[in-house]
N, C-alpha and C positions, 0 to 999 in steps of 0.2 A: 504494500500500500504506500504511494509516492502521495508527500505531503508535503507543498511549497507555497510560498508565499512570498510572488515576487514585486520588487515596486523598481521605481527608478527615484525618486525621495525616501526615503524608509521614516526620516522624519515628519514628512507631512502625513504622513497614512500609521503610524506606527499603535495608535490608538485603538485601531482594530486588530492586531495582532491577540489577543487574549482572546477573542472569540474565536477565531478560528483555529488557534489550538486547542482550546476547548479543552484546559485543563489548569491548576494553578502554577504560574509562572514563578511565585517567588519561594526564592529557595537552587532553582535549576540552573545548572550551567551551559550557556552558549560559547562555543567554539567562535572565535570574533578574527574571521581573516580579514587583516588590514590590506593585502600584499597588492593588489589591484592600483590602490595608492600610492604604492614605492615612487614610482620613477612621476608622479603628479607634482604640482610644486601650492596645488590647493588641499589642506587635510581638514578642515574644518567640517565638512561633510561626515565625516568618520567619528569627531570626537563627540559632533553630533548625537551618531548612533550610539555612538558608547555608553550617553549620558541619556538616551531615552529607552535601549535597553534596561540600564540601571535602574532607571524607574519606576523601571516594570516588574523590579523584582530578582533581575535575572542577574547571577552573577557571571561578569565578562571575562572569559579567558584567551585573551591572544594569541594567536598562530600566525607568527609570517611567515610563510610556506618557503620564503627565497632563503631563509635561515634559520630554520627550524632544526632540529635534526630527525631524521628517519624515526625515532622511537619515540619524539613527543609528539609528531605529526599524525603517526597509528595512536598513540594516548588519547589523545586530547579529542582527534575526531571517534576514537571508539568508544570512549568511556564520558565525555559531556553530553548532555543531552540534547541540545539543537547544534543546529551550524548558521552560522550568517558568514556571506561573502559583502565587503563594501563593496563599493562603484571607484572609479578610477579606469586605468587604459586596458580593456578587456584582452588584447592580444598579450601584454606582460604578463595578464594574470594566466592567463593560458600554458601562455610558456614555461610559467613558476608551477604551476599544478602540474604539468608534465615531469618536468624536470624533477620533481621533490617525490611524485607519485602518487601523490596530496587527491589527484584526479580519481586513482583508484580507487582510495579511499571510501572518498564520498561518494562517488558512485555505488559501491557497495551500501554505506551506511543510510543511504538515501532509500534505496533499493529494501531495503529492513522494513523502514517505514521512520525514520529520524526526521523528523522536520527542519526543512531547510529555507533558509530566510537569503533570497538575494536582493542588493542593491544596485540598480544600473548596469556595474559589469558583471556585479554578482548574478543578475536574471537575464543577462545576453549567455553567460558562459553556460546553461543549462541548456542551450539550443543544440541543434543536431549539429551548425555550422554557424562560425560566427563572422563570417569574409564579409555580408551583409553592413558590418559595424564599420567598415576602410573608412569611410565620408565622418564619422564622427571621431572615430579612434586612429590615433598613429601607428602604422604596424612598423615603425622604421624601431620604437622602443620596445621591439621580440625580436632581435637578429637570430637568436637561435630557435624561433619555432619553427618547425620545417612545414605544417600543415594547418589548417583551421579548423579541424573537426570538434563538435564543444563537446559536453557530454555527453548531452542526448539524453538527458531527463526528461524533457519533453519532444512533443511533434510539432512546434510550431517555436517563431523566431520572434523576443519580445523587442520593443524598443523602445527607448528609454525615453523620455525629457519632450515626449512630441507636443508643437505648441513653445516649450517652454524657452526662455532665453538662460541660454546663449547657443542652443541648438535646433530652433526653428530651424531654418536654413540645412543644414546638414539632414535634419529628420526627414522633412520632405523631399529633397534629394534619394533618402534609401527608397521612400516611399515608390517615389518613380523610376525611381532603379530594380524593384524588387516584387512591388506589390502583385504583378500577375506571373512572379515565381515560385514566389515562397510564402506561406502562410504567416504572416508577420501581424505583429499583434501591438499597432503603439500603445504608447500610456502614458500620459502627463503626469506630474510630477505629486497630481492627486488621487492617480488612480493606480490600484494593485489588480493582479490576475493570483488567482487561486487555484489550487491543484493538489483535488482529490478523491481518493477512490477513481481514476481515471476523469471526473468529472473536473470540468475548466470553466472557472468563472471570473467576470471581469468587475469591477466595480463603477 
């Protein structure tokens, strides 16, 4: 049973998070991947989440995947209870979830039925393919990814910020670039897509 909760704000929406896990958040630890952020020169988004998580109860434990090591990365994604991916350059984070194996992981512990929380690149990286994201994301900051396959937790390609500044322009772009390829799914930075028991809803 796949349980996601994806937004492109996690702060504007992050209110509804408690219903839809549908169980008490405080007390439970979130796996908190920063690593999407590394190579951004904006982090405020992230301390954000840190600090609306908190709120919620949930206590934050950090994983940057780029410098983890191999036994805290299987720790922390087996044994916390949720996972949150932030938003930052979705092809980095790519690369670092490869590279670390971080990918595996989650894919597995998702696959359990672990509730996964992505932000912007955290809910692009869940796509079957993220090439889709070039007009918004630099892929020049992954030199070592060789492919764009994501994970493939779902069947459809979200996109993040649509409408919103400082990526109108870029969103509509993928749009016309993509929309009669690929099942693409925008979202402004008020609305989240939901994913469960195979059922997908949008807010």
């Amino acid at each position: 049973m796949k349980k996601l909760f994806l937004t492109a704000s996690f702060s504007q929406v992050s209110k509804y998070l408690p219903e839809f896990a549908n169980e008490p958040l405080a007390g439970k630890r979130i796996t908190f991947i920063p690593t999407a952020n590394v190579p951004q020169s904006n982090h405020s988004y992230v301390e954000a989440a840190k600090a609306d998580l908190t709120e919620l109860g949930l206590i934050v434990d950090v994983l940057d995947v780029s410098s983890a090591s191999a036994f805290d990365i299987q720790r922390k994604l087996s044994d916390n209870d949720y996972i949150y991916v932030s938003g930052g350059n979705t092809f980095f984070l790519l690369q670092e979830l490869r590279l670390s194996g971080a990918d595996i992981r989650i894919i597995e512990q998702v696959n359990k039925g672990k509730l996964y929380i992505g932000e912007s690149a955290g809910s692009v990286i869940t796509s079957p393919d993220i090439a889709y994201l070039s007009a918004m994301d630099s892929m020049k900051k992954a030199p070592l990814l060789v492919d764009t396959q994501g994970l493939n937790l779902v069947d459809f390609y979200t996109l993040p910020h649509y409408t919103n500044v400082p990526f109108e322009a870029e969103a509509q772009q993928i749009i016309d670039n993509y929309a009669d390829k690929i099942n693409l799914q925008p979202i402004s930075n008020t609305q989240y897509i939901t994913v469960l028991d195979g059922v997908i809803t949008r807010s």
